[in-house]
N, C-alpha and C positions, 0 to 999 in steps of 0.2 A: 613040608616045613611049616611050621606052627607059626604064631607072632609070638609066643614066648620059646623058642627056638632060634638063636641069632646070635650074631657076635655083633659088638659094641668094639669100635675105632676112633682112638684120636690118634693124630700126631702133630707132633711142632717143630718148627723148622727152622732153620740156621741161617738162612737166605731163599729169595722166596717158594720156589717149592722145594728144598733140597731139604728134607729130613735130618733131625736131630734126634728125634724121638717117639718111639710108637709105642701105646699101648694099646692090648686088645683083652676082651675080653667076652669071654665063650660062656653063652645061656642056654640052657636044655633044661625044657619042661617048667621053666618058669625063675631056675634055681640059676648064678652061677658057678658054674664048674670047672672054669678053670680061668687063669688070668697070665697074661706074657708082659711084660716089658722089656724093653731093649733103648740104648743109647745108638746112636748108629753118626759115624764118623761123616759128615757132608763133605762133599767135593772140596779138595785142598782143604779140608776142615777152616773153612771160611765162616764168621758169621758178621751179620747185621746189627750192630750194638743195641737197636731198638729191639730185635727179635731177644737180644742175651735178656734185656730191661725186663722184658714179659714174662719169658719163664726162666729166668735164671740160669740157661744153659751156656757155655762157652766150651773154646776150645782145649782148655783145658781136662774138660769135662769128657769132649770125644777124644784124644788125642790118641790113643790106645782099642777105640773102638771099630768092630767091623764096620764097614762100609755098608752100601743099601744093596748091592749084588751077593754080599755077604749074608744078610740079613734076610734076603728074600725069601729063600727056601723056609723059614719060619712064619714070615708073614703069611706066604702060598697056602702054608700045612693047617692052616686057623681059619682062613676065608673061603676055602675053595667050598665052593658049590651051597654058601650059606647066604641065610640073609645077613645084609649086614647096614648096621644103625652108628649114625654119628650126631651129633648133635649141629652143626653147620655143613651138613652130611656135602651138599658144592666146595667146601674149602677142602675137604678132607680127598675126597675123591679126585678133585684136579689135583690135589701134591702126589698122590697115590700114582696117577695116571699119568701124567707126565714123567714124576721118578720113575714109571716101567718102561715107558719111550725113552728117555736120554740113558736107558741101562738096555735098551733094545729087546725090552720083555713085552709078551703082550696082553693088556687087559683081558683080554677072552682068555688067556688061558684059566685065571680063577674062574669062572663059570659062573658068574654071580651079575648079581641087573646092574645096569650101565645108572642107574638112578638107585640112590639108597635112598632107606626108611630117616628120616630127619626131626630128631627132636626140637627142635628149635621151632619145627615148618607147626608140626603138633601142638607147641605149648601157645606156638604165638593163635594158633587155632582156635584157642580154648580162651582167648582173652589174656593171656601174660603179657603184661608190659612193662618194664619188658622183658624177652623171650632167654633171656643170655643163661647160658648153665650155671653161674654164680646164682643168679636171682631163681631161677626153674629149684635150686640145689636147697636155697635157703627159703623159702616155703613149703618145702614137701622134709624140711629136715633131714637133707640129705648132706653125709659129709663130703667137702670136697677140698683140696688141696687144687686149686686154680691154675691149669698150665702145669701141671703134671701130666705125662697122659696117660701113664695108667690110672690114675685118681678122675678124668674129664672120663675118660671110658669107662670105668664103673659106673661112674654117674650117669650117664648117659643109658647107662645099660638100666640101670635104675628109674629113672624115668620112662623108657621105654615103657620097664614092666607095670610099672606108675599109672599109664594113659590107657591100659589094654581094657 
């Protein structure tokens, strides 16, 4: 696996790690090639009004959507055995990892490092201050639709290829 070989992960959540929304997005040889989004309904489809404030999701919006046991076998079919790049890559990875404990999956089964590749860890590296995918997004001219996650994960995927 190359550094320009990887998939790019955000997701946003409903209540604190309970997924509302993932995007991912699949890089091979430098290019992307393929891109998933999903809504995924949280536990009693409950949300945190401050988390609806950030990205704009409610329950309205999951009320009809798979769940994250639903959803999984797609997440699985896009990370397994890749690298994988997030931009606050600790935020992302404990909602990840705990969503697969409280749904009784286990993080080994994707095959993938227990530490991702982190834009944020990168840009703040490089001197960005600050480090935030808004500010990373609008310097390098990159579009971004904030709290979307397919739109955070392209970005993301983008700055990766950005920093190589």
């Amino acid at each position: 696996m190359t550094p320009n070989s990887f998939v790019a992960i955000d997701f946003e959540t409903a209540i604190a790690h309970h997924i509302c929304s993932v995007g991912i997005v699949t890089v091979e040889n430098g290019e992307i090639i393929e891109e998933f989004h999903a809504l995924i309904r949280p536990p009693n489809n409950q949300y945190n009004w401050h988390n609806v404030q950030v990205h704009g999701i409610s329950e309205r919006h999951t009320a009809n959507s798979p769940n994250f046991q639903q959803i999984y076998p797609e997440i699985h079919r896009r990370l397994f055995g890749k690298m994988v790049v997030a931009h606050n890559e600790s935020f992302d990875r404990n909602v990840l990892s705990k969503s697969l404990l409280e749904n009784n999956l286990i993080f080994n089964d994707l095959n993938i490092a227990s530490k991702w590749e982190c834009t944020m860890k990168i840009y703040k590296s490089k001197g960005y201050k600050p480090a935030k995918l808004s500010n990373c997004c609008d310097l390098h001219g990159i579009e971004l639709k904030h709290h979307d996650a397919l739109s955070d994960a392209r970005a993301c995927a983008k700055l990766f290829l950005l920093a190589q």
